[in-house]
DOVO-926028 format. One record per residue: x, y, z of N, C-alpha, C in turn; residue number from 1. Coordinates in nm, 2 decimals, always signed. Layout:
    n_c1    n_c2    n_c3   ca_c1   ca_c2   ca_c3    c_c1    c_c2    c_c3    k
       X       Y       Z       X       Y       Z       X       Y       Z  NUM
...
This chain:
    n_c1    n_c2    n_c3   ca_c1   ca_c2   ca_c3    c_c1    c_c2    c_c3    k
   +7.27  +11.02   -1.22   +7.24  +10.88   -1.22   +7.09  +10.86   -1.19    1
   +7.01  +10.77   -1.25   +6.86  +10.71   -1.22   +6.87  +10.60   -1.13    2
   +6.79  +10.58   -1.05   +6.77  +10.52   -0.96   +6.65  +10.50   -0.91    3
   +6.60  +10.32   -0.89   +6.44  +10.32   -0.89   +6.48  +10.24   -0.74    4
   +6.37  +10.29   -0.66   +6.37  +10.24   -0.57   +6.24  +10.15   -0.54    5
   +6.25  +10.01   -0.51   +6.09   +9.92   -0.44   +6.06   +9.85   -0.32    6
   +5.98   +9.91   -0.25   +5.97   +9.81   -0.17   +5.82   +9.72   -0.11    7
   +5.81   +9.64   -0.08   +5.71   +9.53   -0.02   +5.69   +9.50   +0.12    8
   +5.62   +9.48   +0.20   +5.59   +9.52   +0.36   +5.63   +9.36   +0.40    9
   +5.55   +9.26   +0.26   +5.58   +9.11   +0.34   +5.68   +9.03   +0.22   10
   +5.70   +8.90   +0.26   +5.77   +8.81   +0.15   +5.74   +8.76   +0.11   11
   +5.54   +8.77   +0.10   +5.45   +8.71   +0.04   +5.42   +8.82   -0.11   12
   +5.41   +8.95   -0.11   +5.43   +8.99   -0.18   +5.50   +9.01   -0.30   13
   +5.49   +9.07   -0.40   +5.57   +9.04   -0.51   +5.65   +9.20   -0.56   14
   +5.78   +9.18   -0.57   +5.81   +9.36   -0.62   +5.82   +9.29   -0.81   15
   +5.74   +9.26   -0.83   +5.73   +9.22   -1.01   +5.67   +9.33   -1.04   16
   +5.52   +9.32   -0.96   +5.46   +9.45   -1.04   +5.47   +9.61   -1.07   17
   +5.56   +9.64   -0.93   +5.60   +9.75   -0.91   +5.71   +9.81   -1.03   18
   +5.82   +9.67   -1.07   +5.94   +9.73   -1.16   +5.88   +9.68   -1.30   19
   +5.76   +9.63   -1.32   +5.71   +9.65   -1.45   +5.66   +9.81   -1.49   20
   +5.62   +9.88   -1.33   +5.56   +9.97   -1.43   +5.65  +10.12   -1.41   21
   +5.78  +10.06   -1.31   +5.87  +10.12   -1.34   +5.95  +10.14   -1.49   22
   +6.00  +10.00   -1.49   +6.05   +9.96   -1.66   +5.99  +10.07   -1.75   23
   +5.86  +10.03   -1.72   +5.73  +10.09   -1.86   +5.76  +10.25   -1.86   24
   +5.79  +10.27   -1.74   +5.77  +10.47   -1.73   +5.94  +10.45   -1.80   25
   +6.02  +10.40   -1.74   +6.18  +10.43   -1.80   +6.17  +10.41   -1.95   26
   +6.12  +10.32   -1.99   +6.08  +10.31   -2.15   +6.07  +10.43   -2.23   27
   +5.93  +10.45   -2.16   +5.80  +10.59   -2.23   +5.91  +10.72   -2.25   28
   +6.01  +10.74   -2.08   +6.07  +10.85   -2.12   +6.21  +10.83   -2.21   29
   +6.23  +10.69   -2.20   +6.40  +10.72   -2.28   +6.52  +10.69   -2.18   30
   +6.51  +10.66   -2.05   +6.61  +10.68   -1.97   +6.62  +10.53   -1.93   31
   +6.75  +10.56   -1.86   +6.84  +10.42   -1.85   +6.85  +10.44   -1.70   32
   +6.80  +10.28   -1.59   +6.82  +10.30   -1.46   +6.94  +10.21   -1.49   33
   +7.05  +10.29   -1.37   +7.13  +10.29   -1.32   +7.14  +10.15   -1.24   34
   +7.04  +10.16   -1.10   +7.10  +10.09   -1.01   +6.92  +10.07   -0.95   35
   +6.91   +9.93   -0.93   +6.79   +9.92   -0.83   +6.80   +9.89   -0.65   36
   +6.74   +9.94   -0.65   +6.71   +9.92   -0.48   +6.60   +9.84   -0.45   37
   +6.59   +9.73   -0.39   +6.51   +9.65   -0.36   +6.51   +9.63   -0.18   38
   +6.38   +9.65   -0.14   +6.39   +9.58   +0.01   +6.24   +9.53   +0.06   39
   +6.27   +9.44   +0.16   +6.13   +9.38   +0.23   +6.08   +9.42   +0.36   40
   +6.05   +9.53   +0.40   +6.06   +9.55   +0.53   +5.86   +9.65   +0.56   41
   +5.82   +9.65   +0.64   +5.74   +9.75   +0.67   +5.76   +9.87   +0.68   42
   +5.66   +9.99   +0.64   +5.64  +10.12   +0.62   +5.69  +10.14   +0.78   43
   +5.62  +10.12   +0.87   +5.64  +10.14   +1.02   +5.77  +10.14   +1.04   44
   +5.88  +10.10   +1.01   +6.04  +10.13   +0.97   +6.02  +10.24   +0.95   45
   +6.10  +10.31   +1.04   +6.17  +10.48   +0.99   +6.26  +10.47   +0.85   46
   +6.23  +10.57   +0.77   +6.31  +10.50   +0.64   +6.50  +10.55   +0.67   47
   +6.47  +10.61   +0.75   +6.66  +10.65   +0.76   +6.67  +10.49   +0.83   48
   +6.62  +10.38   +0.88   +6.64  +10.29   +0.91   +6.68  +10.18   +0.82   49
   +6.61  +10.20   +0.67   +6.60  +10.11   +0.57   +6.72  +10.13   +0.46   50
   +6.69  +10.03   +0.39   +6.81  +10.10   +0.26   +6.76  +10.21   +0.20   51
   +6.61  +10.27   +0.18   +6.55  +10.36   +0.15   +6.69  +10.49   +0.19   52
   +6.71  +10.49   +0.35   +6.78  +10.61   +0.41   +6.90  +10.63   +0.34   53
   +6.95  +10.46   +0.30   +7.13  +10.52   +0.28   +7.11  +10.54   +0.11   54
   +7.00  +10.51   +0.08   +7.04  +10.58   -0.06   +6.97  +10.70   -0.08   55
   +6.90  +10.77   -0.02   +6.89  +10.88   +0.01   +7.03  +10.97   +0.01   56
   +7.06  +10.94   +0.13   +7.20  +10.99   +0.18   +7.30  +10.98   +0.04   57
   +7.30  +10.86   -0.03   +7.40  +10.88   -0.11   +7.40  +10.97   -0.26   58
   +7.21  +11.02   -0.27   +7.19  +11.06   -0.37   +7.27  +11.22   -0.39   59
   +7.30  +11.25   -0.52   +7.35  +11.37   -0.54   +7.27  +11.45   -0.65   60
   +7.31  +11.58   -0.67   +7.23  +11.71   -0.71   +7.24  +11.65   -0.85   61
   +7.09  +11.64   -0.88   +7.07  +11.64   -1.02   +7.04  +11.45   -1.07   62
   +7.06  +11.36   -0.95   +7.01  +11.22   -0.96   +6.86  +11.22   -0.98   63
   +6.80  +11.13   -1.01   +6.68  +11.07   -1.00   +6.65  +10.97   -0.94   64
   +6.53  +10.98   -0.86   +6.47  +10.84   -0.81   +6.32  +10.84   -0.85   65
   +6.32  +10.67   -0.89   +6.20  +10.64   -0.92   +6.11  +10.54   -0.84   66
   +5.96  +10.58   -0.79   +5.93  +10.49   -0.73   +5.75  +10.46   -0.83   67
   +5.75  +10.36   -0.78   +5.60  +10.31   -0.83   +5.53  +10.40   -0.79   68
   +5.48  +10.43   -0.68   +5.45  +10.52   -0.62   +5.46  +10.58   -0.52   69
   +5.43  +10.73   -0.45   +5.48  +10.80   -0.31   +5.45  +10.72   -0.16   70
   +5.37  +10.62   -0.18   +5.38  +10.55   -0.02   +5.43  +10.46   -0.02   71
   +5.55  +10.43   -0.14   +5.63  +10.32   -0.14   +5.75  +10.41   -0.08   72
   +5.73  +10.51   -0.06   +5.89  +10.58   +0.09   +5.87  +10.55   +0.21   73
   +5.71  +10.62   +0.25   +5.72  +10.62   +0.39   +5.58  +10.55   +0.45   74
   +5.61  +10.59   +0.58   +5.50  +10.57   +0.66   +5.39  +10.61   +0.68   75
   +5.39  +10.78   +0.66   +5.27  +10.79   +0.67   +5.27  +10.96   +0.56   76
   +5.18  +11.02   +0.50   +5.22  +11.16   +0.43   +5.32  +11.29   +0.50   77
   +5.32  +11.26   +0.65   +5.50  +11.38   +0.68   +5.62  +11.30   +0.62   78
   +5.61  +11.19   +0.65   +5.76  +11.11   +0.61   +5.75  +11.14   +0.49   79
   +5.65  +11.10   +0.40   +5.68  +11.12   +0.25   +5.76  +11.25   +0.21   80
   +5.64  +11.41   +0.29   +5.64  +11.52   +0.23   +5.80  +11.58   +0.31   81
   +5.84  +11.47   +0.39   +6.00  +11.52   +0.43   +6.07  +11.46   +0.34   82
   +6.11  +11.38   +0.34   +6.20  +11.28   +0.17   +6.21  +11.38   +0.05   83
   +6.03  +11.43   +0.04   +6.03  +11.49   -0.06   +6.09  +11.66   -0.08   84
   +6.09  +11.72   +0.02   +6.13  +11.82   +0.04   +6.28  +11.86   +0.03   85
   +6.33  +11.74   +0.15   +6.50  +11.70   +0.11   +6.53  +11.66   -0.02   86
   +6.46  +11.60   -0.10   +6.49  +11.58   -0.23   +6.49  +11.70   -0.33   87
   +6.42  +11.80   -0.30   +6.39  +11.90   -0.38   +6.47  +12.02   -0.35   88
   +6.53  +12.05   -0.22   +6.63  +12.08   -0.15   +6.73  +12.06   -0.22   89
   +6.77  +11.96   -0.25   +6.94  +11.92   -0.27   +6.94  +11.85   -0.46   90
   +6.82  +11.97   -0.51   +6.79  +11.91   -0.62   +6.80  +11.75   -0.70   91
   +6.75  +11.72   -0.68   +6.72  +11.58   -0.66   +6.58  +11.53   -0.75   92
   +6.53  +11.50   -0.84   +6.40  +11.46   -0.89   +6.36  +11.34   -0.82   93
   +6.22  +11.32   -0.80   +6.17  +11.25   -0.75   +6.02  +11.18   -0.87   94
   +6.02  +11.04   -0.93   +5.91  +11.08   -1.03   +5.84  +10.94   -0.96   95
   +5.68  +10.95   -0.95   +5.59  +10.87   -0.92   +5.50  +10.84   -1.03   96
   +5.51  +10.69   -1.03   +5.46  +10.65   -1.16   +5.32  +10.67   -1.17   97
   +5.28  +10.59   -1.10   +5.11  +10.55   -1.07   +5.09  +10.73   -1.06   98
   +5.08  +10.80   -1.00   +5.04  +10.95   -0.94   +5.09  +11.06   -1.10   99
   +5.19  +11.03   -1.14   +5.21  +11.07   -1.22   +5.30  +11.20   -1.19  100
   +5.37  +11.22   -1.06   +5.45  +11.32   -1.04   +5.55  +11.30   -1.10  101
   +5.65  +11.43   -1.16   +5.80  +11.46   -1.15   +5.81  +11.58   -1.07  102
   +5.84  +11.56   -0.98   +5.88  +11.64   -0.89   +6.02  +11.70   -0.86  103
   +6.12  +11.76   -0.85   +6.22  +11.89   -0.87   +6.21  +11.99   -0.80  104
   +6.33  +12.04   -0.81   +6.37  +12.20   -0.75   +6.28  +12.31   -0.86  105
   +6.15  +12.33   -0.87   +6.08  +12.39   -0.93   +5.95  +12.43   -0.87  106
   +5.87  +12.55   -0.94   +5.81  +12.59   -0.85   +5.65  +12.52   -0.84  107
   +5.63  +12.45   -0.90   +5.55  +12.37   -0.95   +5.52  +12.23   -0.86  108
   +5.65  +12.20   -0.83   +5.72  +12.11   -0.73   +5.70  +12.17   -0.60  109
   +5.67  +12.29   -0.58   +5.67  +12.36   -0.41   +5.56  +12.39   -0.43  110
   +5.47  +12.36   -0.50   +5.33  +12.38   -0.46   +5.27  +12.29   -0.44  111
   +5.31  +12.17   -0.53   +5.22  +12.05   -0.53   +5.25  +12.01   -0.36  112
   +5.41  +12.02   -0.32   +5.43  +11.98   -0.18   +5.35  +12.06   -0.04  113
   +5.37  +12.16   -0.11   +5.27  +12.25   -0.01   +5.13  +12.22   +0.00  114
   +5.05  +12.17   -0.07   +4.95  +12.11   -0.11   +4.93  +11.97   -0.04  115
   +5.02  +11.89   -0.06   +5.03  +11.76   +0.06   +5.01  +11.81   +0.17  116
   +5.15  +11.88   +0.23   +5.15  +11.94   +0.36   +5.01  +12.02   +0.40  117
   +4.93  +12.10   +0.36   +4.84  +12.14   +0.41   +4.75  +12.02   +0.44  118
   +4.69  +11.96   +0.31   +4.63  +11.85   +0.28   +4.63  +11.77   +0.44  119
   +4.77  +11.74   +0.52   +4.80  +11.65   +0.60   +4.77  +11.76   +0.72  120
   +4.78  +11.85   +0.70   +4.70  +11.97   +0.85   +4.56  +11.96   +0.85  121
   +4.51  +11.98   +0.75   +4.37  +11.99   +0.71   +4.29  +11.84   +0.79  122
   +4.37  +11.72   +0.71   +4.31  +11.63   +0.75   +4.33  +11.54   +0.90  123
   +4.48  +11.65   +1.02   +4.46  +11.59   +1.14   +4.34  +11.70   +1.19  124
   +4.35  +11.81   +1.16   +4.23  +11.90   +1.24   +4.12  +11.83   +1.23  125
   +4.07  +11.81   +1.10   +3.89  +11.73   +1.10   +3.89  +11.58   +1.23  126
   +4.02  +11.55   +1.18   +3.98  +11.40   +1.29   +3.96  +11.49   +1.42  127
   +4.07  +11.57   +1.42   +4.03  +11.61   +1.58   +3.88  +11.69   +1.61  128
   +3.81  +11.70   +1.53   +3.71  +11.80   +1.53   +3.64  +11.69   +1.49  129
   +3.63  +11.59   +1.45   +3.49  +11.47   +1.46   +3.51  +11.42   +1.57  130
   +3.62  +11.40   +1.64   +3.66  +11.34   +1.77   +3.56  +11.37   +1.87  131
   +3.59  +11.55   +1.90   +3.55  +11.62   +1.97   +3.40  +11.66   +1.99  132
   +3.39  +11.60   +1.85   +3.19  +11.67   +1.83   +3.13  +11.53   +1.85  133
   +3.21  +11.40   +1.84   +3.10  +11.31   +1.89   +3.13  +11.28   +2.04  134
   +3.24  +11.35   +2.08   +3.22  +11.32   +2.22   +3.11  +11.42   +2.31  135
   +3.13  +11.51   +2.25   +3.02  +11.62   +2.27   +2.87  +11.59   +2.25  136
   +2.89  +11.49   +2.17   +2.72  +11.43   +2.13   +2.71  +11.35   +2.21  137
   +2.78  +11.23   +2.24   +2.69  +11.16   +2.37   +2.70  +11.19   +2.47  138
   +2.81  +11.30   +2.54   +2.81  +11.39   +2.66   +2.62  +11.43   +2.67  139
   +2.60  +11.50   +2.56   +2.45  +11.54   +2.53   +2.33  +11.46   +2.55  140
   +2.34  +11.38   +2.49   +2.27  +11.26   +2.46   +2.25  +11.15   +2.65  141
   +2.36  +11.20   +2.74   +2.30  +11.13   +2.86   +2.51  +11.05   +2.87  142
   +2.52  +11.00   +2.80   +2.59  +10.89   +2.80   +2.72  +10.94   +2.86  143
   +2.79  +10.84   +2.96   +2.87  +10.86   +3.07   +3.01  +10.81   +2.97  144
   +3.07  +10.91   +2.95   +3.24  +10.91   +2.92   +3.34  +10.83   +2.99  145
   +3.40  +10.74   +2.92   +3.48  +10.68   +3.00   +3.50  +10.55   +3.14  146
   +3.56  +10.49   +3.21   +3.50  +10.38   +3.25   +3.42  +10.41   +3.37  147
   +3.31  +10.33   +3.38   +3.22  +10.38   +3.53   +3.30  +10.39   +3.63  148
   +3.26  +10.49   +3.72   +3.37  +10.55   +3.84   +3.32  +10.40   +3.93  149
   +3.41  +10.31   +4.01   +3.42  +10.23   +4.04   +3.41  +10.05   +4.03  150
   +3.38  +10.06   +3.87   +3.42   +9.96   +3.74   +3.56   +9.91   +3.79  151
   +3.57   +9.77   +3.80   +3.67   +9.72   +3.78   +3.80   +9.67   +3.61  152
   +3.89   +9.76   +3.66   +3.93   +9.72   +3.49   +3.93   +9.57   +3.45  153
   +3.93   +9.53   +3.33   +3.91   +9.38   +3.29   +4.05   +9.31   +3.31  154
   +4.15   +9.40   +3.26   +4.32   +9.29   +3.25   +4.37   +9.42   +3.35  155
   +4.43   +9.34   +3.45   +4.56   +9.43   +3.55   +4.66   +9.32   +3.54  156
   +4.78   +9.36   +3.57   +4.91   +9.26   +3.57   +4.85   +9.16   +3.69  157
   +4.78   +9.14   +3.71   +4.75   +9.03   +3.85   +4.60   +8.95   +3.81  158
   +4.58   +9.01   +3.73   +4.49   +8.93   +3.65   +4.48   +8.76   +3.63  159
   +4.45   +8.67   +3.67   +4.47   +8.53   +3.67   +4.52   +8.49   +3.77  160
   +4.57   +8.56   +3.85   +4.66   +8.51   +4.00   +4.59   +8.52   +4.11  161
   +4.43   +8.48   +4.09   +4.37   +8.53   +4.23   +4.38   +8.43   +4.31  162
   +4.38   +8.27   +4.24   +4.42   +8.16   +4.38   +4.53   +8.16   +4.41  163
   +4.66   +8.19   +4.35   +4.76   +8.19   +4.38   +4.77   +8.28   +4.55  164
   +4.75   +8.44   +4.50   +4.73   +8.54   +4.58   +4.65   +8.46   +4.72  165
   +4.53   +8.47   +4.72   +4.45   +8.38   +4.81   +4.54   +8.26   +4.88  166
   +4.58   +8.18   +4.84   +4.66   +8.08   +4.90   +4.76   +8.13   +4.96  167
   +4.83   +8.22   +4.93   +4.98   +8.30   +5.03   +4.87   +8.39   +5.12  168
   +4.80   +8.41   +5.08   +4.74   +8.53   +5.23   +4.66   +8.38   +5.36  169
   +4.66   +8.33   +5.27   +4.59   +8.18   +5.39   +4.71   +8.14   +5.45  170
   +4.81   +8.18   +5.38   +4.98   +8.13   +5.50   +5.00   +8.22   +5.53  171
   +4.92   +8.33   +5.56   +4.96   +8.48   +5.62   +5.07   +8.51   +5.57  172
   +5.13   +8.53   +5.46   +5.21   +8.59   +5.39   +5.15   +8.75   +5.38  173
   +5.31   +8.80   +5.37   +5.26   +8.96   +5.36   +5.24   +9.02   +5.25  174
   +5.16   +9.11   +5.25   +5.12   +9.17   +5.10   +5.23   +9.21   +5.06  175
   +5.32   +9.28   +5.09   +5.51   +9.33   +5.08   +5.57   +9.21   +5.01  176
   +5.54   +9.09   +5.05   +5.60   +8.93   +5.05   +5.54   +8.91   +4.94  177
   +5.39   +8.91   +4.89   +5.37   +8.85   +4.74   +5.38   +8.93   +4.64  178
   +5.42   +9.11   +4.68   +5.48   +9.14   +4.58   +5.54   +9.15   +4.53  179
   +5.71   +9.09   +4.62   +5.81   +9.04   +4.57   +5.82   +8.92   +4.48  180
   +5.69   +8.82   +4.55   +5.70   +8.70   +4.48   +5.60   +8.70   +4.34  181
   +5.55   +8.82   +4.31   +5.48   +8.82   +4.19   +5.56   +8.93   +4.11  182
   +5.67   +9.01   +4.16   +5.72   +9.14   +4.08   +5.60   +9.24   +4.05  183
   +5.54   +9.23   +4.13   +5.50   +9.43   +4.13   +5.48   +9.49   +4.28  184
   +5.48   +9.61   +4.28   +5.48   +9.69   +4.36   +5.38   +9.62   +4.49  185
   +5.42   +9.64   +4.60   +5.24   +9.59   +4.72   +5.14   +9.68   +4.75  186
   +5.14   +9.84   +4.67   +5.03   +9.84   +4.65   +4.95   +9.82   +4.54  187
   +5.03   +9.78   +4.45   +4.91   +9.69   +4.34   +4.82   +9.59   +4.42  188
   +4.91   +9.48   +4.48   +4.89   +9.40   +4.53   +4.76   +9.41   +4.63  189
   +4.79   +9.49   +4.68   +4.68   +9.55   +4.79   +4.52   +9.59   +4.77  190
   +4.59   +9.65   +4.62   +4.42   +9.73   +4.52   +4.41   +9.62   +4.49  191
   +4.48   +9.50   +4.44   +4.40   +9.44   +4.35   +4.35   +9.27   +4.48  192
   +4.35   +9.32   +4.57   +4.29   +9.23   +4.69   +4.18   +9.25   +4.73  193
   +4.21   +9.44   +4.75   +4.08   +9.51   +4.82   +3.96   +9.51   +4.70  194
   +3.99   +9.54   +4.59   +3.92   +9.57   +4.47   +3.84   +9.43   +4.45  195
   +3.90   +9.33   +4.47   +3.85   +9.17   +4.41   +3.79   +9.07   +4.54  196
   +3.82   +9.15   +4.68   +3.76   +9.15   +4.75   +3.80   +8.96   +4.80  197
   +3.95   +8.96   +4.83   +4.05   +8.83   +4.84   +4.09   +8.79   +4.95  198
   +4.07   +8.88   +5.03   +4.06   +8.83   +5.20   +3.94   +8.79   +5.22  199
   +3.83   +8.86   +5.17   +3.69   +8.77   +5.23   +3.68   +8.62   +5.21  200
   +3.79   +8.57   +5.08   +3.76   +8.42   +5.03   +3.86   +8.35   +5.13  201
   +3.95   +8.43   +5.18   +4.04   +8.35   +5.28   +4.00   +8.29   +5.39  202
């Protein structure tokens, strides 16, 4: 059985364009889809979460799926190069229109995937290795990593509550006592008195 799968991240978007050039490729080859899958959801969805998963699951040895193209599966190139792997596994064709793959239990098929997969090693090591060399450049260059050693952070959960705070310590309320009445811990409560410096205004 053929099977085109589409999907769109918003409901502003349109899946028109996608099953035109679906249609167009099922044309060019001669083949008859079966069954469409349609859904609205974002990539950031695990696809075993989407209908993507259960038609996965439901596909059998020797099916096809069609998609516009490979990042209309997943989230990010592992998701894809897993889909695609299980698909090739459990012989399964996989064809991308725009890209131009037919992908299969073939060896041609295990290279091109091996090829992603490296592709996707290759390209976390460089980020980690541009990361590393500009942090290393302004280490060099003089410049102080990270926040100044006794910088106050800008947002703490107590952030906006300093008259509140201030007014219960002027009723001698206990620091134990406002942090039940604000829900956090009293020594947040405490740093963020000593640090903002909230008994001196009392």
């Amino acid at each position: 059985m053929i099977f085109a799968y589409i999907r769109v991240s918003t409901d502003q978007q349109t899946v028109k364009n996608q099953k035109y050039e679906i249609l167009r490729f099922a044309d060019s080859k001669k083949i008859h889809i079966k069954e469409w899958i349609e859904e609205t959801v974002s990539a950031t969805k695990k696809y075993q979460d989407r209908k993507l998963g259960e038609l996965l699951r439901n596909l059998k040895e020797d099916d096809i799926l069609i998609v516009s193209e490979l990042s209309r599966l997943g989230r990010n190139l592992m998701e894809v190069m897993s889909i695609l792997h299980d698909c090739m596994e459990r012989d399964i064709k996989v064809y991308a229109v725009k890209e131009g793959y037919e992908l299969g239990n073939n060896i041609n098929s295990k290279v091109l995937a091996f090829a992603f997969g490296l592709s996707a090693e290759i390209e976390r090591t460089l980020i980690s290795q541009r990361t590393k060399e500009a942090l290393a450049r302004k280490k060099s260059e003089g410049k102080k990593l990270g926040r100044p050693k006794g910088s106050l952070s800008k947002e703490t959960k107590l952030t906006g509550k300093e008259e509140e705070i201030k007014e219960l310590l002027r009723k001698k309320v206990s620091v134990s006592a406002i942090g039940r009445i604000l829900g956090v811990h009293r020594l947040t409560v405490d740093n963020f008195i000593k640090s903002r410096k909230l008994k001196d205004e009392t």
